[in-house]
C-alpha positions in Angstrom: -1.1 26.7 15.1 0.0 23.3 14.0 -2.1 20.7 15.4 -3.8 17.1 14.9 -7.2 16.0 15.4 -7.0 13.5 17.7 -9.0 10.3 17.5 -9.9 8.7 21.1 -11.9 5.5 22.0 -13.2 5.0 25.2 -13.3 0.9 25.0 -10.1 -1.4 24.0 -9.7 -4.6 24.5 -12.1 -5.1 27.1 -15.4 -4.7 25.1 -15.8 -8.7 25.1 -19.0 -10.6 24.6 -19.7 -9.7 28.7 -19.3 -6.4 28.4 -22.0 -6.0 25.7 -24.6 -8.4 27.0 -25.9 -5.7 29.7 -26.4 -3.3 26.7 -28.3 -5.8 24.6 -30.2 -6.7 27.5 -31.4 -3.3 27.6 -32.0 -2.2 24.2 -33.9 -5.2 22.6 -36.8 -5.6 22.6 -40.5 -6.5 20.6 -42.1 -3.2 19.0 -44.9 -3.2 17.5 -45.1 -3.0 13.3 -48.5 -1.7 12.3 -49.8 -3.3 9.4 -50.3 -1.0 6.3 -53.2 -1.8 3.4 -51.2 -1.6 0.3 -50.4 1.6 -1.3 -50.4 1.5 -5.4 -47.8 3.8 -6.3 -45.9 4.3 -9.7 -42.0 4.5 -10.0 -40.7 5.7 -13.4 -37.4 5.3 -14.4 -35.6 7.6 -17.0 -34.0 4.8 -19.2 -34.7 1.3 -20.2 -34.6 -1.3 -18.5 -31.6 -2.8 -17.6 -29.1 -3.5 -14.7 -28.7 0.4 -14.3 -32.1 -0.2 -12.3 -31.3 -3.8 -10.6 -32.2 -2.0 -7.3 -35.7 -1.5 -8.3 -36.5 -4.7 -9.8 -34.8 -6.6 -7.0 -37.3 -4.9 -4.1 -40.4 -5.6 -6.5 -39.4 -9.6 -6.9 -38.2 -10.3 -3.4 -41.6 -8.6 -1.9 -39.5 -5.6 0.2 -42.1 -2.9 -1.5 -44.9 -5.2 -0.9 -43.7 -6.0 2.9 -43.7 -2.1 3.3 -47.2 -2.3 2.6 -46.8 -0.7 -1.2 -48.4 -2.0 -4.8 -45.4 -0.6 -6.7 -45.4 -0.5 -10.8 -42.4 0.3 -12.3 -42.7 2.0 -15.4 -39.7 1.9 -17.8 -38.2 4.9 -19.4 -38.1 4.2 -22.5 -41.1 1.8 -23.7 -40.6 -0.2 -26.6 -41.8 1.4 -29.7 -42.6 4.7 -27.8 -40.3 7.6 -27.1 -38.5 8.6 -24.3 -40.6 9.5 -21.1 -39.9 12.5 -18.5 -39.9 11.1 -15.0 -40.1 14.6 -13.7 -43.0 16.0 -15.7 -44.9 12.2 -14.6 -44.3 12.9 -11.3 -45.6 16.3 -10.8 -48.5 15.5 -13.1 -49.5 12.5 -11.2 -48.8 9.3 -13.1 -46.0 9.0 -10.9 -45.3 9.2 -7.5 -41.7 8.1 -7.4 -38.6 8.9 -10.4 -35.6 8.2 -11.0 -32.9 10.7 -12.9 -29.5 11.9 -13.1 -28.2 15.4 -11.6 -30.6 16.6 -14.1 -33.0 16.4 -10.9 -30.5 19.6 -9.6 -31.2 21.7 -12.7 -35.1 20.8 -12.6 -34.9 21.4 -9.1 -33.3 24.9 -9.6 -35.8 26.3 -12.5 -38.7 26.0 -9.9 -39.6 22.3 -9.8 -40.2 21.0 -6.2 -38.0 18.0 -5.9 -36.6 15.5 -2.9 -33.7 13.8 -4.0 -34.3 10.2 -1.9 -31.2 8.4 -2.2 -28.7 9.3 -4.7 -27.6 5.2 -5.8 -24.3 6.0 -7.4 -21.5 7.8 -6.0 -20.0 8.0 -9.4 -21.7 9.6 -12.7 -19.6 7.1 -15.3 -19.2 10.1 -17.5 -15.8 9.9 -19.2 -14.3 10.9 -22.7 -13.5 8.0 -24.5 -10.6 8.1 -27.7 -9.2 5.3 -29.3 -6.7 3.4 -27.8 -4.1 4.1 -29.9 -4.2 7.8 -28.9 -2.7 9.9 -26.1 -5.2 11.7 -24.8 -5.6 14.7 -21.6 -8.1 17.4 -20.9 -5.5 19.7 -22.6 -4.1 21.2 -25.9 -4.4 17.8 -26.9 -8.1 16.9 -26.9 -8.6 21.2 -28.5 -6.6 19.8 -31.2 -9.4 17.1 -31.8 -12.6 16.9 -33.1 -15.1 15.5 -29.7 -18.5 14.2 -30.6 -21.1 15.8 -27.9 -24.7 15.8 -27.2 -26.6 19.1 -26.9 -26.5 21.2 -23.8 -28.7 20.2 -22.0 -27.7 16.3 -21.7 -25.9 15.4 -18.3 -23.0 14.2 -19.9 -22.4 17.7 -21.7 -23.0 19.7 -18.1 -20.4 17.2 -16.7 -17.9 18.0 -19.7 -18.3 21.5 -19.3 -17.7 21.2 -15.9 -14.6 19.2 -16.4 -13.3 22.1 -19.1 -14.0 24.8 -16.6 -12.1 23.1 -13.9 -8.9 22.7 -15.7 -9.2 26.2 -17.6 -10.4 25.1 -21.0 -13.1 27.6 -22.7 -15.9 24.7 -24.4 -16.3 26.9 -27.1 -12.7 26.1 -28.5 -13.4 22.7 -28.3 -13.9 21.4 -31.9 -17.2 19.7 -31.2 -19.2 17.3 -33.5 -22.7 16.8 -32.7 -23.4 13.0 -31.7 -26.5 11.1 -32.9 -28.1 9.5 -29.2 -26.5 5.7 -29.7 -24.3 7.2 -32.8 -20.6 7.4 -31.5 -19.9 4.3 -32.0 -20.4 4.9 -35.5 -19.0 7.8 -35.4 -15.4 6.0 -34.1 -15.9 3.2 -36.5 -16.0 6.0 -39.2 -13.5 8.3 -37.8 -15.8 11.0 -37.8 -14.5 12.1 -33.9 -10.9 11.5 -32.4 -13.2 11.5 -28.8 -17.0 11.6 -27.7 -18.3 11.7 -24.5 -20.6 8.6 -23.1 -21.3 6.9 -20.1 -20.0 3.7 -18.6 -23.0 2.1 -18.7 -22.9 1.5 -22.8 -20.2 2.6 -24.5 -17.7 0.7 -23.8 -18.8 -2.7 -24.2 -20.6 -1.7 -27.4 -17.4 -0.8 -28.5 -16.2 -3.7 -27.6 -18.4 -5.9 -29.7 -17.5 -3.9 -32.5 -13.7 -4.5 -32.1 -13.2 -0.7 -31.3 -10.7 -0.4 -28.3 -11.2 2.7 -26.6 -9.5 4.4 -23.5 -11.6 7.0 -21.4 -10.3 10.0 -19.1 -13.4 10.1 -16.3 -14.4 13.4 -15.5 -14.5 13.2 -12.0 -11.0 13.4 -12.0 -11.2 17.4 -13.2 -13.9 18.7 -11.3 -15.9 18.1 -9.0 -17.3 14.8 -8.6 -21.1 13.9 -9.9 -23.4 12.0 -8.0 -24.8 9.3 -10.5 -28.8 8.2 -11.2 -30.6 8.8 -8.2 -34.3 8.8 -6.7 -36.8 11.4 -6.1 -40.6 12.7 -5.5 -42.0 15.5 -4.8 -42.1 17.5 -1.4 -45.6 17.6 -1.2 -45.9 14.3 -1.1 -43.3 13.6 1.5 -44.7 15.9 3.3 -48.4 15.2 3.3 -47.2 11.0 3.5 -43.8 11.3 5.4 -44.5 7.1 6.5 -45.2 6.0 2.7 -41.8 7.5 1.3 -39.9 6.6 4.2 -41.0 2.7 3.4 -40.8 3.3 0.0 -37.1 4.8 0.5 -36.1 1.8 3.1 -37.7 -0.9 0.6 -35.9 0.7 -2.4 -32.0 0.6 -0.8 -32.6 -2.8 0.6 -33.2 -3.9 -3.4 -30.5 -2.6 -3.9 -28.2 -4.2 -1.6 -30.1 -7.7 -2.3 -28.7 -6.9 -6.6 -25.8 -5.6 -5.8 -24.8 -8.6 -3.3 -26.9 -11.0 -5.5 -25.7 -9.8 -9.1 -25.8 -12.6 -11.2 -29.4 -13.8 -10.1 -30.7 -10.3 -10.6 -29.3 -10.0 -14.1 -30.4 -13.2 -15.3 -33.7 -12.2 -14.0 -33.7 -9.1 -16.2 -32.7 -10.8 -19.1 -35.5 -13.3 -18.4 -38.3 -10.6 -17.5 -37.5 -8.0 -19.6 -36.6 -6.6 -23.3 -33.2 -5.8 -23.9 -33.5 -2.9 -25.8 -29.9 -1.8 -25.9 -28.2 -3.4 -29.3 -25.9 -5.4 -28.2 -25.1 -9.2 -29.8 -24.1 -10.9 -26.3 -27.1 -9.9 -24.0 -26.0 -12.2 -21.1 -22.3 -11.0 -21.5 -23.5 -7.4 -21.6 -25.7 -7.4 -18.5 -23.1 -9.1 -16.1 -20.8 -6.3 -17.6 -23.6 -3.7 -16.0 -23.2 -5.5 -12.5 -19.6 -4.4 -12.8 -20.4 -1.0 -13.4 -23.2 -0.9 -10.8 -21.0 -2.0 -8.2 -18.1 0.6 -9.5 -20.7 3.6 -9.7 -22.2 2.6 -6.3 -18.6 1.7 -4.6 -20.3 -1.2 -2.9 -19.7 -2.1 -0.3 -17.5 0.7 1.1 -19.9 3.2 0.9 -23.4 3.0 2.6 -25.9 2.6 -0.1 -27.9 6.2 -0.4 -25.1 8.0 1.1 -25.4 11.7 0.7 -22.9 14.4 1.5 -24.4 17.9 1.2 -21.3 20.0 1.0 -20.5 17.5 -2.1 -23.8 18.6 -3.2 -23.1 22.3 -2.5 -19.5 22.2 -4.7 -21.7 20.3 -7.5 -24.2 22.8 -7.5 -21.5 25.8 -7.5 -20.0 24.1 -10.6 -23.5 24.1 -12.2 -23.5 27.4 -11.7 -20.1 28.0 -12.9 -21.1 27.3 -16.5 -24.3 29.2 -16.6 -26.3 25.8 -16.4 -28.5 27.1 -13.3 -28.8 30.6 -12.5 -29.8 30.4 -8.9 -28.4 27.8 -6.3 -31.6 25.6 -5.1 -32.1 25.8 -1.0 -30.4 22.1 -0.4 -31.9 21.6 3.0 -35.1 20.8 0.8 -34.0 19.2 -1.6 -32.2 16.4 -0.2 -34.2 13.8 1.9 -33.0 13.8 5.5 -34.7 11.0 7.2 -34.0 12.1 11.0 -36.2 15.2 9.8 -39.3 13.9 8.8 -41.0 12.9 12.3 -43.7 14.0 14.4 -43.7 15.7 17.7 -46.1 12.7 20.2 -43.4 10.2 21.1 -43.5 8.3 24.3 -40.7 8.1 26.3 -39.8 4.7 26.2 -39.3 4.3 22.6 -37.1 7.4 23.3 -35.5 5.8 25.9 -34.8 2.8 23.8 -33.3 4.7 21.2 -30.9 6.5 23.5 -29.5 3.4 24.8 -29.3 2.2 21.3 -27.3 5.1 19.9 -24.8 4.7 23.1 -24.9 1.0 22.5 -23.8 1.7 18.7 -21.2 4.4 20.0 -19.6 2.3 22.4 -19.0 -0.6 20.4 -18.0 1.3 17.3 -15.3 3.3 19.6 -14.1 -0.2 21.1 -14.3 -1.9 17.5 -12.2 1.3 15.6 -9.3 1.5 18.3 -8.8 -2.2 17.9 -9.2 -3.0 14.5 -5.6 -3.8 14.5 -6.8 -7.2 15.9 -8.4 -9.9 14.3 -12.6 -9.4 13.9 -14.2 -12.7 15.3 -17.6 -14.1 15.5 -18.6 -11.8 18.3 -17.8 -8.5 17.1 -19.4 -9.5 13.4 -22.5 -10.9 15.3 -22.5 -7.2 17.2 -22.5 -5.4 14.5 -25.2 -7.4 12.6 -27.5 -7.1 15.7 -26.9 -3.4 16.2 -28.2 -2.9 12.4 -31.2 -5.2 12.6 -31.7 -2.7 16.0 -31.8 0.1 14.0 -34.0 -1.0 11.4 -36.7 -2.0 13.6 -36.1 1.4 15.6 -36.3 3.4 12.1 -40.0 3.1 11.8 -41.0 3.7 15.6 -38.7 6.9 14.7 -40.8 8.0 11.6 -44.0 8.3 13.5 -43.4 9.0 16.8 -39.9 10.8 18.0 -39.1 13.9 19.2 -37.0 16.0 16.9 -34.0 16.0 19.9 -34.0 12.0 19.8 -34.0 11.8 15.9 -30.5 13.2 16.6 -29.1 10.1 18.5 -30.9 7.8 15.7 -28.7 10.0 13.1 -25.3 9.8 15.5 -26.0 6.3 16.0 -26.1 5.4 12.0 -23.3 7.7 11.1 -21.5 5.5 13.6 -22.6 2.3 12.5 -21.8 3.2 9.0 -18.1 3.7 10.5 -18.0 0.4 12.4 -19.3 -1.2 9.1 -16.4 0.6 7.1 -13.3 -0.4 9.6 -14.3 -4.4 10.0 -14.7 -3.8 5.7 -11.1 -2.7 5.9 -9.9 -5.5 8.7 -11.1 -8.0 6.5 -9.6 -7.3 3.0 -6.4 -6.6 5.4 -6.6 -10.2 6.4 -7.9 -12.1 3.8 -5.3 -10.9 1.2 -1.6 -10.0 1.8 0.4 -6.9 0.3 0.2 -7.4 -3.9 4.2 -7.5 -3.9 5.7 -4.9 -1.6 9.3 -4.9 -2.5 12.1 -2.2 -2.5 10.7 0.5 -4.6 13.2 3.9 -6.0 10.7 6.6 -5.7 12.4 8.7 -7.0 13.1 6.7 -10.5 9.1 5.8 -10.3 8.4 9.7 -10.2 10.9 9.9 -13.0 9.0 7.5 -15.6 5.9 9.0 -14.1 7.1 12.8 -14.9 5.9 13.2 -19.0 2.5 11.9 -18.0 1.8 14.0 -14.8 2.5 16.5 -17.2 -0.1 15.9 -19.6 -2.6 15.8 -16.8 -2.2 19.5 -16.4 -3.9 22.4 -17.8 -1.7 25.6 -19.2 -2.6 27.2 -16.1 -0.7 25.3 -13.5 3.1 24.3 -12.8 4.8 21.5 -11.8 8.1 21.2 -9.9 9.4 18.1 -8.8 11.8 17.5 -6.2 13.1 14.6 -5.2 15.9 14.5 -2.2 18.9 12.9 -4.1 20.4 9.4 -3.2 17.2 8.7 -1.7 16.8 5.3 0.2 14.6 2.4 -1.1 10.9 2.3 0.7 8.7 -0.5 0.8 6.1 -0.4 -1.9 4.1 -1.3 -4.9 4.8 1.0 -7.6 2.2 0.5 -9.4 -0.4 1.5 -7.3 1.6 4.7 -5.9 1.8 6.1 -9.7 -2.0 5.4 -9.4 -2.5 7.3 -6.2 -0.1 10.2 -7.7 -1.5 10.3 -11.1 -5.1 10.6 -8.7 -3.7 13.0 -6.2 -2.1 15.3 -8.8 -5.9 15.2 -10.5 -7.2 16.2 -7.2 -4.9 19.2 -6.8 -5.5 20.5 -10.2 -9.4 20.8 -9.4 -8.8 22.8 -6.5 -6.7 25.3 -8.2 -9.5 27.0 -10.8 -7.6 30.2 -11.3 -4.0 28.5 -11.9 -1.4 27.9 -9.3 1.6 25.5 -9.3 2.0 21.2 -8.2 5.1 20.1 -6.1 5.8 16.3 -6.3 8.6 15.6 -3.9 10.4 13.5 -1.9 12.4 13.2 1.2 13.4 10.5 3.8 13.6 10.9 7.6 14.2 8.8 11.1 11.4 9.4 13.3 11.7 8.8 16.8 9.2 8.7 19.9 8.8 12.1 19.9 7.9 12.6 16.1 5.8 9.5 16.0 3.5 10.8 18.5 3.6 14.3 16.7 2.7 12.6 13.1 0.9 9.6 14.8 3.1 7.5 12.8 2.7 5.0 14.8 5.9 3.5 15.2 9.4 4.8 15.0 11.9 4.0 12.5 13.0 5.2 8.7 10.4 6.5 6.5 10.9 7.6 2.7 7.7 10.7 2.2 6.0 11.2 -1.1 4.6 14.7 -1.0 1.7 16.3 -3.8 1.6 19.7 -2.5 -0.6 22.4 -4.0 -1.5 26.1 -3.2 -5.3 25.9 -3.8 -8.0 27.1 -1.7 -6.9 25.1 1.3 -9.5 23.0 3.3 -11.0 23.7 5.9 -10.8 22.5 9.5 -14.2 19.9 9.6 -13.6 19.2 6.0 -10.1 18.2 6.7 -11.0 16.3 9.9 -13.0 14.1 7.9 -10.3 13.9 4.4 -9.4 10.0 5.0 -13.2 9.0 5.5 -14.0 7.5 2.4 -17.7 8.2 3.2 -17.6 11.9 3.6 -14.3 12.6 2.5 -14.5 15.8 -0.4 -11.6 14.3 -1.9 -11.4 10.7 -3.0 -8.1 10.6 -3.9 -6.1 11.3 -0.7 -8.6 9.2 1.5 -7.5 6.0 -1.2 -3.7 7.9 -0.3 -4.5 6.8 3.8 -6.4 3.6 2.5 -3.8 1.9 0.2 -1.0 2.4 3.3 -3.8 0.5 5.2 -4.7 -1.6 2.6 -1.5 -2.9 1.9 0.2 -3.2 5.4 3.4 -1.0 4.2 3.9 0.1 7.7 3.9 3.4 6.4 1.0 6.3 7.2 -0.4 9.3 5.7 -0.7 12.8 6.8 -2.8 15.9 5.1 -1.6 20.0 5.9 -3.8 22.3 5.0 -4.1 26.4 5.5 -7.1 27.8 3.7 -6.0 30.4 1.1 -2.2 29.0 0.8 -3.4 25.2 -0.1 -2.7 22.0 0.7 0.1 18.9 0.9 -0.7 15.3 1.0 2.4 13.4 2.5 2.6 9.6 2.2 4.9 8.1 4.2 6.6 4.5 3.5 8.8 1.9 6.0 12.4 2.2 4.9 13.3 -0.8 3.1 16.1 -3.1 4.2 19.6 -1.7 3.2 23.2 -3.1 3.8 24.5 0.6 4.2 22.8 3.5 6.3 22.5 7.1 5.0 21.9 10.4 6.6 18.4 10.9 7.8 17.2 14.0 8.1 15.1 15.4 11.0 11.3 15.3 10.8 9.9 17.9 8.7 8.8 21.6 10.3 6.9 23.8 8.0 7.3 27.7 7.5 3.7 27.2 7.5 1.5 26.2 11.0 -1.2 24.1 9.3 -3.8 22.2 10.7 -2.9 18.7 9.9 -5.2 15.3 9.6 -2.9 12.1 9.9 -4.2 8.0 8.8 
């Protein structure tokens, strides 16, 4: 049956300063930090040094590792004058304790190799094919009838470009490929040897740059599933005989990395000073505060929680892996990602257990209260809140480590999940207040969709359709067209990666007057004329917990209609989004924008009823 998942908070606008002093009263306290000799430990990275590993660096200058109690060396990947080093094989044979690697670490993992992914540190992968910019270019007939420069096999970027092909229907093998030199395709371009290569964000472009090659990429998220970028890892057996030692190390490593990634430009230039710069490039210091760029992009800092790690992401990655004959058995993911409310040990007392309880309904309540009224200015109180209840946590984390029952690791989990929430909604209140709509004006969406139509188009594979639909004479709707042809160009994308076998893309429109009763029934919010966009689909479908959590940029499975919920947010339209979906029949993203001012009224139609009974998720 048709229904929505409600949202409910139990606080509003009564959760002042007073109402939150008992709670702090109760849950702050002095606990004890045991003091650790230092622990020399070895972290080798799989690349050269550079702002790709800023994270690192950042916890070995400002003293986190050694405040954690660890003597950390941090080998590069690629010394210079030597070859290229395998941070898995120094890891398991003991020069090592700690690595760093791309989704590589999967594939090791799943041909036998005992890994514990730590903390994946990019969201993104940065793969993309790049073609010159005075090309059109798609995954489509278009880039077969091309020559593209690819590495062998077994190099991420060529897993991730197979996966891409598989997703929209392409067969690699009919792709007229060119074997690229490691560092070559830049030469390659220059020489027009290739009409595309694949390469990673990190390089490529900006040594294109230099060279005066302009180049355009097509990322490859956008036609499967989405790659986790470099990441960090040991071994299980070490986690397991030192559970306390990796957790520090873990904890020290992610607070580097939000000290370089909020810190940037002092990082870089300490990287530059500190290190070689081993990547050819003639403008060093322009090159490495291009890399911040990146890292922040890759990372999505700050929306994201840095080492964020969603396993059923993990599962679809490691389906697509399989897809393509790069793994032939799936790896058991409950061991191979790091789950920190696991690793603990049975003898807690009951007061740190205590403590923690009131901690986790401390963070609950003032996330709940925080969330329903973010519609309201943040002030110094709430920001202040939120800062205490994370410095709470951290000092908690270690008591948690060594002595907490497996039952009260649970609230420490529900309690970060919902900080992580609180920490994403006063992210959102304050871009929403600091910056006004980037020119809302009357927007024809149905003339937007109309320029947009011979690119959609391109997007898609042989195997899929597309039907538009707009609703003639339809009214003006407050909006910035550029950024809805992005978020239909994106949502399109998304569709097409959950239709593997073929299917068929509706872009519509239609308007509608929504009164009390609808508003409630769409939690529109408020009543009046609305102009909807629809992408609608007949994929797989989602299902119910995936779509309850499809506008949470942190969790969400599909980036791409959370930014759909976001921008309406973002911008202040007025407007709203909604998601159906029925698993099996697929799925319909609806974006719903205010009615712009008109001199002259038309018909409105009544709101929309489906043949279908979907559930339904609405932002």
């Amino acid at each position: 049956m048709s229904r929505r998942i409600p949202i409910s908070a139990a606080l509003g606008a009564s959760a002042t300063k007073a109402t939150l002093v008992p709670w702090f009263a109760l849950v702050l306290g002095t606990l004890p930090i045991a003091a650790n000799a230092e622990t020399k430990l070895g972290l080798q990275l799989h690349r050269e040094p550079q702002f790709e590993f800023a994270g690192y660096y950042a916890a070995l200058w400002q003293g986190f590792y050694q405040a954690a109690g660890l003597d950390v060396e941090i080998k590069p990947g690629t010394p210079p004058g030597a070859g290229s080093v395998d941070p898995v094989r120094e890891v398991t044979e003991g020069r090592a304790q700690f690595g760093t690697g791309t989704l590589q670490l999967l594939v090791r993992a799943a041909q036998g190799q005992s890994l514990l992914l730590l903390v994946p540190v990019f969201q993104q992968s940065g793969a993309a094919v790049y073609y010159p910019a005075d090309r059109d270019l798609a995954l489509d007939a278009s880039l077969l009838a091309g020559r593209v420069g690819r590495l062998p096999a077994s190099n991420i970027l060529d897993l991730e470009l197979r996966t891409a092909l598989h997703g929209v229907g392409i067969d690699p093998e009919n792709v007229k490929s060119v074997a690229l030199e490691p560092g070559g395709a830049i030469d390659d371009f220059a020489g027009r040897r290739v009409d595309a290569a694949v390469g990673s964000a990190w390089e490529l472009p900006w040594l294109a740059r230099e060279r005066g090659i302009l180049l355009r990429a097509l990322e490859l998220s956008s036609y499967s599933t989405e790659f986790y970028g470099d990441s960090l890892f040991t071994l299980q057996r070490l986690a397991g005989a030192d559970p306390s030692m990796v957790r520090r190390f873990r904890e020290a490593s992610i607070k580097g990395w939000n000290y370089a990634l909020q810190r940037p430009d002092e990082i870089a230039a300490r990287i530059l000073a500190k290190l070689p710069v081993q990547v050819p490039v003639s403008d060093p210091v322009g090159f490495a505060r291009y890399q911040t760029e990146v890292a922040r992009k890759l990372a999505r800092y700050p929306d994201v929680s840095l080492g964020h790690s969603n396993p059923e992401r993990w599962s679809q990655i490691q389906q697509s892996l399989i897809n393509i004959g790069a793994i032939s058995r799936p790896v058991d993911l409950k061991s191979f990602l790091y789950e920190p409310a696991t690793v603990v040990r049975h003898d807690s007392n009951w007061q740190t257990s205590a403590l923690l309880a009131a901690a986790g309904a401390l963070v609950l309540s003032v996330s709940a209260s925080l969330l329903w009224r973010r519609r309201f200015p943040w002030n110094a109180a709430t920001t202040a809140a939120s800062t205490t209840i994370r410095g709470l946590l951290g000092r908690l984390r270690g008591d948690l480590q060594l002595g907490l029952r497996a039952g009260v690791a649970r609230w420490h989990a529900i309690a970060s999940d919902a900080s992580k929430r609180l920490r994403m909604a006063m992210s959102r209140s304050a871009v929403s207040k600091k910056s006004a709509a980037p020119n809302p004006r009357p927007t024809d969406l149905n003339a937007l969709l109309g320029a947009l139509e011979r690119s959609l188009r391109r997007q898609l594979p042989g195997s899929i359709d597309c039907r538009f639909s707009p609703l003639p004479e339809l009214w003006p709707c407050q909006a910035n067209a550029d950024a809805v042809a992005k978020a239909v160009s994106d949502l399109v994308v998304a569709a097409v990666a959950d239709m593997r076998g073929g299917g068929e893309v509706i872009i519509g429109t239609r308007q509608y007057a929504i009164d009390d009763a609808a508003a409630v029934e769409l939690a529109a919010g408020d009543v009046g004329d609305y102009v909807r966009l629809t992408v609608k689909d007949n994929g797989s479908g989602l299902s119910e917990e995936t779509l309850r959590n499809i506008f949470d940029p942190i969790v969400t499975v599909r980036p791409a209609v959370a930014a759909a919920g976001e921008l309406v947010f973002r911008l202040r339209l007025g407007g709203f989004a909604r998601v159906e979906s029925v698993e099996g029949i697929g799925t319909a993203v609806h974006r719903y924008f205010r009615r712009a001012p008109l001199a002259t009224d038309k018909s409105a139609q009544q709101p929309p009823e489906g043949d279908e009974k979907p559930q339904a998720a609405a932002a």
